[in-house]
N, C-alpha and C positions, 0 to 999 in steps of 0.2 A: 805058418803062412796059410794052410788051411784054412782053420777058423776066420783069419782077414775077409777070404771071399766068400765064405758066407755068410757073414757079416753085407757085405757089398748085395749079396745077390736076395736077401731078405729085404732091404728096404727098410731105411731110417725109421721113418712112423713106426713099422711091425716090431723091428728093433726096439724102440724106446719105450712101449708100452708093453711087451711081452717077454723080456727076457732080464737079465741079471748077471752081474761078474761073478763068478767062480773060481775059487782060489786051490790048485793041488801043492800043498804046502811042500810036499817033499820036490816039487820041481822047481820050488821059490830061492834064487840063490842071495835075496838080500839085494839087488842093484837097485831097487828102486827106480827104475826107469817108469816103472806103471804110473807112481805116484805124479812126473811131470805131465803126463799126458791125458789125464783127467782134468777137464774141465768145469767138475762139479762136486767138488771134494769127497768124494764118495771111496776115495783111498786113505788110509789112515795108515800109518809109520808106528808101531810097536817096536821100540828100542830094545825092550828087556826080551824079548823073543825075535830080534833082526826078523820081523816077520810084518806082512802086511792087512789091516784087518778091511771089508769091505761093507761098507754101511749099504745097505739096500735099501731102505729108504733114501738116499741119495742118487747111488746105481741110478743112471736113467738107457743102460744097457744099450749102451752108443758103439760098445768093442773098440774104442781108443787105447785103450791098456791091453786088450789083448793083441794088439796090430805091435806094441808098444815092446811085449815082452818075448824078447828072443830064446827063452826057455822055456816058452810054449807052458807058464805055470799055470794061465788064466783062460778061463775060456767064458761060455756065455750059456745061461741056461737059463731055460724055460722058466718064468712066475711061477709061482702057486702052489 
C-alpha cells in the first residue's frame, strides 16, 4: 500500500515518463491480478514459468498493477 501513495503523491506526468514496473519474482504468487489492471498491455502471462513478464516499452509507469498486487510483488522504478 506504500508504494499506491507514492505513486499518488509523484504525479501522473512524473510517473508516466520517468519510471517503470518492476517485478520481485519470488513475491509473485501467479494470481494475475496485475495483468487486469493494466491498461496498456505492458503485462504479459508466461504460462510455462506461472510467471509474469513486463514489457517496458509498453510500461507507461502508471502503478495500476502495483495498487493491483496485494503481495506487494510490483513496484515502480526509476528509467534509465
Amino acid at each position: 500500500m506504500e508504494q499506491a501513495h507514492r505513486v499518488a503523491e509523484i504525479g501522473v506526468d512524473e510517473v508516466a515518463l520517468g519510471f517503470v514496473a518492476l517485478l520481485e519474482e519470488s513475491q509473485c504468487d501467479g494470481c494475475r491480478k496485475c495483468l487486469r489492471s493494466c491498461n496498456y498491455g505492458a503485462l504479459i502471462w508466461v504460462s510455462a514459468d506461472r510467471m509474469i513478464l513486463i514489457d517496458p516499452w509498453a510500461c507507461t509507469g502508471c502503478g495500476a498493477c502495483v495498487t493491483a498486487c496485494a503481495r506487494q510483488a510490483l513496484s515502480l522504478q526509476a528509467r534509465g
